[in-house]
C-alpha positions, 0 to 999 in steps of 0.5 A, a space after each residue: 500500500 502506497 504512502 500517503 506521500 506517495 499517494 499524494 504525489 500520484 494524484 498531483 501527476 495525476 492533476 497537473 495535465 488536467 489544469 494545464 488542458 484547462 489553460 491551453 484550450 485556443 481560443 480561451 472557452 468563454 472568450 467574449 466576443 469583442 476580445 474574442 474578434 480583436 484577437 482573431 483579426 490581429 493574429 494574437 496568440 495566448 502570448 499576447 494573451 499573457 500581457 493582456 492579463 498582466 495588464 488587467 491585474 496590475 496596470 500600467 506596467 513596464 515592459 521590463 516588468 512584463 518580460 520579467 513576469 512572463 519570463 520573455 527576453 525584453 525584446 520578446 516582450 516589448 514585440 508583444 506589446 507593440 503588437 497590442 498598441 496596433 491592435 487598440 487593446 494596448 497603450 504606451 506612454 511616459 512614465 511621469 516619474 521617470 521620462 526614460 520610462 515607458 509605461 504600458 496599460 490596457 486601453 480604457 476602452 477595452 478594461 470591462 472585457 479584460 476584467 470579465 474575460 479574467 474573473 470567467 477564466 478564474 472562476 473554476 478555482 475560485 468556485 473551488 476556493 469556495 469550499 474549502 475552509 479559511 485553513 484550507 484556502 491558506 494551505 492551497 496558497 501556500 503551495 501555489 505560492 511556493 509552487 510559482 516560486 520553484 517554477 520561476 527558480 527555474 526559469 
Protein backbone atom coordinates (compact mmCIF):
# COMPACT_ATOMS: atom_id res chain seq x y z
CA UNK A 1 0.00 0.00 0.00
CA UNK A 2 1.41 3.45 -1.01
CA UNK A 3 2.15 6.04 1.38
CA UNK A 4 0.14 8.97 1.78
CA UNK A 5 3.45 10.95 0.17
CA UNK A 6 3.43 8.57 -2.21
CA UNK A 7 -0.37 8.68 -2.91
CA UNK A 8 -0.18 12.44 -2.70
CA UNK A 9 2.34 12.50 -5.42
CA UNK A 10 0.38 10.29 -7.71
CA UNK A 11 -2.57 12.40 -7.58
CA UNK A 12 -0.80 15.83 -8.28
CA UNK A 13 0.66 13.92 -11.50
CA UNK A 14 -2.40 12.54 -11.91
CA UNK A 15 -3.91 16.54 -11.76
CA UNK A 16 -1.23 18.85 -13.37
CA UNK A 17 -2.31 17.66 -17.02
CA UNK A 18 -5.84 18.28 -16.39
CA UNK A 19 -5.11 22.02 -15.03
CA UNK A 20 -2.97 22.67 -17.90
CA UNK A 21 -5.68 21.03 -20.68
CA UNK A 22 -7.73 23.79 -18.89
CA UNK A 23 -5.27 26.63 -19.95
CA UNK A 24 -4.03 25.59 -23.23
CA UNK A 25 -7.67 25.47 -24.95
CA UNK A 26 -7.32 28.05 -28.21
CA UNK A 27 -9.39 30.20 -28.26
CA UNK A 28 -9.87 30.51 -24.40
CA UNK A 29 -13.56 28.51 -23.88
CA UNK A 30 -15.75 31.82 -22.83
CA UNK A 31 -13.74 34.30 -24.53
CA UNK A 32 -16.08 37.46 -25.24
CA UNK A 33 -16.83 38.26 -28.11
CA UNK A 34 -15.20 41.60 -28.57
CA UNK A 35 -11.88 40.37 -27.22
CA UNK A 36 -12.69 37.48 -28.96
CA UNK A 37 -12.63 39.34 -32.73
CA UNK A 38 -9.82 41.83 -31.90
CA UNK A 39 -7.79 38.81 -31.12
CA UNK A 40 -8.52 36.61 -34.23
CA UNK A 41 -8.50 39.96 -36.78
CA UNK A 42 -5.00 40.74 -35.21
CA UNK A 43 -3.38 37.36 -35.10
CA UNK A 44 -2.95 37.45 -31.41
CA UNK A 45 -1.66 34.35 -29.71
CA UNK A 46 -2.12 33.06 -25.91
CA UNK A 47 1.37 35.07 -25.70
CA UNK A 48 -0.38 38.31 -26.41
CA UNK A 49 -2.98 36.97 -24.03
CA UNK A 50 -0.15 36.62 -21.18
CA UNK A 51 0.43 40.84 -21.36
CA UNK A 52 -3.22 41.42 -21.70
CA UNK A 53 -3.62 39.61 -18.01
CA UNK A 54 -0.72 41.17 -16.75
CA UNK A 55 -2.19 44.38 -17.87
CA UNK A 56 -5.97 43.56 -16.41
CA UNK A 57 -4.23 42.77 -12.82
CA UNK A 58 -1.54 45.46 -12.49
CA UNK A 59 -1.52 48.46 -14.93
CA UNK A 60 0.40 50.34 -16.07
CA UNK A 61 3.48 48.23 -16.16
CA UNK A 62 6.56 48.45 -17.63
CA UNK A 63 7.88 46.29 -20.48
CA UNK A 64 10.88 45.11 -18.23
CA UNK A 65 8.22 44.14 -15.57
CA UNK A 66 6.49 42.40 -18.33
CA UNK A 67 9.34 40.46 -19.53
CA UNK A 68 10.24 39.77 -16.05
CA UNK A 69 6.76 38.19 -15.40
CA UNK A 70 6.29 36.45 -18.41
CA UNK A 71 9.84 35.23 -18.40
CA UNK A 72 10.05 36.54 -22.09
CA UNK A 73 13.68 38.47 -23.07
CA UNK A 74 12.89 42.41 -23.47
CA UNK A 75 12.94 42.27 -26.88
CA UNK A 76 10.14 39.25 -26.71
CA UNK A 77 8.07 41.30 -24.58
CA UNK A 78 8.47 44.74 -25.98
CA UNK A 79 7.41 42.97 -29.63
CA UNK A 80 4.35 41.74 -27.62
CA UNK A 81 3.39 44.90 -26.52
CA UNK A 82 3.75 46.62 -29.79
CA UNK A 83 1.74 44.22 -31.48
CA UNK A 84 -1.20 45.08 -28.54
CA UNK A 85 -0.51 49.05 -29.36
CA UNK A 86 -1.74 48.09 -33.09
CA UNK A 87 -4.47 46.29 -32.07
CA UNK A 88 -6.05 49.18 -29.73
CA UNK A 89 -6.04 46.86 -26.72
CA UNK A 90 -2.85 48.48 -25.60
CA UNK A 91 -1.07 51.97 -24.92
CA UNK A 92 2.15 53.28 -24.48
CA UNK A 93 3.15 56.11 -22.51
CA UNK A 94 5.92 58.32 -20.40
CA UNK A 95 6.37 57.35 -17.13
CA UNK A 96 5.58 60.74 -15.33
CA UNK A 97 8.01 59.98 -12.86
CA UNK A 98 10.79 58.73 -14.91
CA UNK A 99 10.99 60.07 -18.92
CA UNK A 100 13.28 57.14 -19.82
CA UNK A 101 10.35 55.24 -18.61
CA UNK A 102 7.75 53.99 -20.97
CA UNK A 103 4.95 52.78 -19.17
CA UNK A 104 2.21 50.11 -20.89
CA UNK A 105 -1.56 50.00 -19.96
CA UNK A 106 -4.58 48.29 -21.03
CA UNK A 107 -6.81 50.71 -23.35
CA UNK A 108 -9.75 52.26 -21.04
CA UNK A 109 -11.87 51.02 -23.88
CA UNK A 110 -11.27 47.77 -23.70
CA UNK A 111 -10.63 47.31 -19.21
CA UNK A 112 -14.58 45.69 -18.76
CA UNK A 113 -13.80 42.95 -21.25
CA UNK A 114 -10.48 42.11 -19.80
CA UNK A 115 -11.50 42.09 -16.36
CA UNK A 116 -14.63 39.91 -17.40
CA UNK A 117 -12.53 37.60 -19.50
CA UNK A 118 -10.16 37.14 -16.25
CA UNK A 119 -12.93 36.63 -13.41
CA UNK A 120 -14.57 33.85 -16.33
CA UNK A 121 -11.17 32.22 -16.70
CA UNK A 122 -10.57 32.37 -12.67
CA UNK A 123 -13.84 31.47 -11.95
CA UNK A 124 -13.32 27.29 -11.67
CA UNK A 125 -10.57 27.80 -8.96
CA UNK A 126 -12.13 30.49 -7.19
CA UNK A 127 -15.62 28.26 -7.25
CA UNK A 128 -13.11 25.82 -5.65
CA UNK A 129 -11.51 28.18 -3.26
CA UNK A 130 -15.40 28.36 -2.31
CA UNK A 131 -15.42 25.09 -0.40
CA UNK A 132 -12.54 24.97 1.14
CA UNK A 133 -12.36 26.49 4.84
CA UNK A 134 -10.17 29.56 5.66
CA UNK A 135 -7.37 26.66 6.69
CA UNK A 136 -7.55 25.31 3.55
CA UNK A 137 -7.54 28.16 1.22
CA UNK A 138 -4.15 29.19 3.07
CA UNK A 139 -2.77 25.62 2.76
CA UNK A 140 -3.81 25.82 -1.02
CA UNK A 141 -1.99 29.46 -1.42
CA UNK A 142 0.86 28.40 0.10
CA UNK A 143 1.70 25.99 -2.03
CA UNK A 144 0.86 27.57 -5.12
CA UNK A 145 2.95 30.18 -3.98
CA UNK A 146 5.62 28.06 -3.38
CA UNK A 147 4.96 26.02 -6.49
CA UNK A 148 5.44 29.58 -8.55
CA UNK A 149 8.41 30.36 -6.82
CA UNK A 150 10.20 26.98 -7.72
CA UNK A 151 8.92 27.10 -11.31
CA UNK A 152 10.15 30.96 -11.58
CA UNK A 153 13.62 29.46 -9.95
CA UNK A 154 13.95 27.73 -12.87
CA UNK A 155 13.31 29.69 -15.21
Amino acid sequence: MPSNSEAARREILELIPQVAVYFRRHPAPGMPDGLRIVFESHSLTRRHGAVVTQLGLDSPLTVSELAARLGVSLPNASDLVSDLCRAGLADRAPDPANRRRTLVHLNPEHRAVVTEFLEMRAGPLLRAMDALTPQQREGFLAGLRAWAAEIADRE
